[in-house]
C-alpha positions in Angstrom: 54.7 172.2 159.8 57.8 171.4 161.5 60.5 169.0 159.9 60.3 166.9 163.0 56.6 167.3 162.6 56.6 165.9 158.7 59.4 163.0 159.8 56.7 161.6 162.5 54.0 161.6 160.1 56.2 160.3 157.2 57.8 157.5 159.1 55.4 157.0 162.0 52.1 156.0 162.9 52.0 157.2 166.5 49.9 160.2 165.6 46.2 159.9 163.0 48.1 162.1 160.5 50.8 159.3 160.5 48.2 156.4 160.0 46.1 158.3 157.8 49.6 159.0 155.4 50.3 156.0 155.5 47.2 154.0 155.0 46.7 155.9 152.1 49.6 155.7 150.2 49.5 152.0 150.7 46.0 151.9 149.1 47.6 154.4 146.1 50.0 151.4 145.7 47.7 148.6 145.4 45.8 151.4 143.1 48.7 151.6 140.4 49.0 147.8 141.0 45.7 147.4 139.7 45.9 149.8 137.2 49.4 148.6 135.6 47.7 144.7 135.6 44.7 146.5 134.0 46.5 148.0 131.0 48.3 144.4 129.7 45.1 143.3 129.2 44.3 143.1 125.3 41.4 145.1 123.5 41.1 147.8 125.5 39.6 150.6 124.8 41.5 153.9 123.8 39.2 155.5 126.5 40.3 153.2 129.2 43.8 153.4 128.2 43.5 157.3 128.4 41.8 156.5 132.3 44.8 154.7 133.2 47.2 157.1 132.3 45.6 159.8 134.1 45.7 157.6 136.7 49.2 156.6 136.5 50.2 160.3 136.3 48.0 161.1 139.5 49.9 158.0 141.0 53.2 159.6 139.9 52.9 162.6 141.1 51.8 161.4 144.7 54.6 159.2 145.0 57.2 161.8 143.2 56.1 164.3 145.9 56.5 161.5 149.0 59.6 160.4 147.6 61.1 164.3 147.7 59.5 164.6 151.1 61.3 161.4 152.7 64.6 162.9 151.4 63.7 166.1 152.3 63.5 165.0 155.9 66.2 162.3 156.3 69.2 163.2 158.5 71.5 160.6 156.2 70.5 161.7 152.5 73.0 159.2 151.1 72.3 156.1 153.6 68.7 157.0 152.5 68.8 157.1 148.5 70.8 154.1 148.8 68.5 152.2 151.4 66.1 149.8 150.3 63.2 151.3 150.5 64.4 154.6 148.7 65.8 152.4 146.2 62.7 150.8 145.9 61.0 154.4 146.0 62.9 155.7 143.4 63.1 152.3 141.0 59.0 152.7 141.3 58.9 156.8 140.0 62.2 157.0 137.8 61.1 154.6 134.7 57.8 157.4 134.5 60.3 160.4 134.0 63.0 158.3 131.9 61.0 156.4 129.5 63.0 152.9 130.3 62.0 149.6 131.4 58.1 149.2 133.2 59.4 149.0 136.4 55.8 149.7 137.9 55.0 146.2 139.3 58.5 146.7 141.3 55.9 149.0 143.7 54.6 145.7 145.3 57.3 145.8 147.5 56.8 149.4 149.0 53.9 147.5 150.8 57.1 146.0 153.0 57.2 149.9 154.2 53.9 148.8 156.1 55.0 146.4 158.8 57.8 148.3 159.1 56.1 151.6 159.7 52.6 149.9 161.8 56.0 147.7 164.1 54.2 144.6 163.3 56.8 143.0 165.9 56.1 139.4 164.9 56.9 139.8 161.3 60.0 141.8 162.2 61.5 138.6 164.5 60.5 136.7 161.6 62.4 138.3 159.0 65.6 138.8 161.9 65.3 135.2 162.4 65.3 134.7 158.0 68.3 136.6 158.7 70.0 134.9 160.9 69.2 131.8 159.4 70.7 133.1 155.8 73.8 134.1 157.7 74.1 130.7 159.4 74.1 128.4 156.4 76.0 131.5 154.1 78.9 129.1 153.2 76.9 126.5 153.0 74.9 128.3 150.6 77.8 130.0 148.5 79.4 126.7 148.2 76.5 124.8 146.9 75.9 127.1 144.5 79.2 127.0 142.8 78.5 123.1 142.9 74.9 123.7 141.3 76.5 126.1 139.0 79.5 123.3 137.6 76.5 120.4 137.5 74.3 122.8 135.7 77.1 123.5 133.0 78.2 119.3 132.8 74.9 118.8 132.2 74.3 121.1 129.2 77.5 119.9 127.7 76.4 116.1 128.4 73.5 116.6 126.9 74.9 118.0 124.0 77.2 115.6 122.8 74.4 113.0 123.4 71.7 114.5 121.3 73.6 117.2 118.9 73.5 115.1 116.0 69.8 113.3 116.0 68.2 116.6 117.0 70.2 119.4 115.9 67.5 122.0 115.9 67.0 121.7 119.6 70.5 121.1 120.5 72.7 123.3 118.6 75.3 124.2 121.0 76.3 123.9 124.5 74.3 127.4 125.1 71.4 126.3 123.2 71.7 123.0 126.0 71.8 125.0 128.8 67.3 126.1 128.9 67.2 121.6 128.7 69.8 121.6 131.8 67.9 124.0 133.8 64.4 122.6 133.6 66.2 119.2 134.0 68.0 120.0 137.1 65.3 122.0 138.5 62.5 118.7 138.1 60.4 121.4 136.0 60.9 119.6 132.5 58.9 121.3 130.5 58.8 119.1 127.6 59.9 121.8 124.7 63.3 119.7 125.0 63.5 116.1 125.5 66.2 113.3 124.9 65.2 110.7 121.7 68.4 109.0 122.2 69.5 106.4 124.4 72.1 107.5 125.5 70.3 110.6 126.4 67.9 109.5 128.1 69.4 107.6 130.2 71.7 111.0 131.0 68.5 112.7 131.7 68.0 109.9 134.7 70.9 111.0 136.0 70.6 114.6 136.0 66.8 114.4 137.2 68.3 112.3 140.3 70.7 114.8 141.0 68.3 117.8 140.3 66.7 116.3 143.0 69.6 116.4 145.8 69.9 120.4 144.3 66.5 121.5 145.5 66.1 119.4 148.6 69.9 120.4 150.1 69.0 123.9 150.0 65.7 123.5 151.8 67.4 121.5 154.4 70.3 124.1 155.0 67.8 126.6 155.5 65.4 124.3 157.7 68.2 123.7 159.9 69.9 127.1 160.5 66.0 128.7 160.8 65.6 126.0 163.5 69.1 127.0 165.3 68.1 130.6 164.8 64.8 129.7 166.7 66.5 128.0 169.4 69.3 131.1 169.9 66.1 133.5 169.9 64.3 131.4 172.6 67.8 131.0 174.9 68.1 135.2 174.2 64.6 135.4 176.0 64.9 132.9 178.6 68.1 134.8 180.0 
């Protein structure tokens, strides 16, 4: 087999050997998926935990062997290694060899490989169009998140000074504050951190009604410049 030959079958699905490669190392993927989900699950047998790993070698190996064959093949080696999907490729093998972090759930996204690879040409004007959109509101974006960032910090050292000395075991610091600011300012509040003060609480009103512009200003931002994106991509076809 050809170079040429092994790039069309690794990268394209214009031939069967393409679809069939592909198709089934997408269905080795949601394998290890399955398999990594499997053993987190408590009381299992030392039998099944010795299935798994077999399995997760077997998995390995595959990908270990596609991985050296898509950088075998690339004309770029370097734009390749550092592309997403070989970074992806690589994040999803490396933690076997290395004995680091579990980064085997990170594999989930190697499924992206397939609409890129099958030219599912709706989902790729969708994600041009996210695009777009994401570079349309950019300093938007950037500069609301230095504002969330400065109202998440006032709010942790609010909150401090209001409840630091009735509840000193939940509000030790400004850092300890800063887990009440986020589920605060996010509307999440889960309820491990609460104001007994009155002062406090009537801080926490504040913070929840602001918490509020944070997550709907975002989602309009993005609303809008998807919407203009929309609009440029329908003007691009009419002409």
């Amino acid at each position: 087999m050809t170079r040429e030959t092994l790039r069309q079958v690794l990268n394209s699905t214009d031939r069967r050997s393409g679809r069939l490669f592909a198709f089934t190392i997408q269905f080795l993927i949601l394998v290890s998926l399955v398999s990594f989900s499997l053993d987190t699950l408590p009381d299992l047998s030392d039998r099944t935990h010795e299935m798994l790993g077999v399995l997760e070698i077997v998995t390995v190996a595959i990908f270990t062997l596609e991985y050296g064959l898509r950088l075998a093949v690339a004309e770029n080696k370097r734009k390749f290694i550092f592309s997403f999907y070989g970074l992806v490729d690589l994040l999803a093998i490396l933690p076997f060899y290395v004995a680091a972090v579990d980064l085997r759930a990170i594999r989930i996204f190697r499924l992206l490989r397939l609409v890129r690879i099958l030219k599912l040409f709706k989902y790729n004007q969708a994600v041009k169009r996210f695009n777009r959109a994401l570079s349309l509101a950019k300093e938007e974006l950037t500069l609301f998140g230095f504002v969330a960032a400065i109202m998440l910090y006032l709010s942790a050292v609010g909150i401090y000074y209001f409840e630091h000395a009735a509840q000193p075991d939940q509000f030790k610091s400004v850092f300890h504050s800063l887990w009440w600011a986020v589920t605060t300012l996010t509307t999440v509040g889960y309820g491990d951190a609460y104001p007994i003060t009155a002062g406090g609480k009537v801080f926490t009103c504040v913070v929840l009604m602001v918490g509020l512009g944070i997550i709907a200003v975002p989602t309009g931002l993005l609303a809008s410049a998807l919407s203009q994106a929309r609009e440029e991509e329908t003007d691009e076809t009419d002409e």
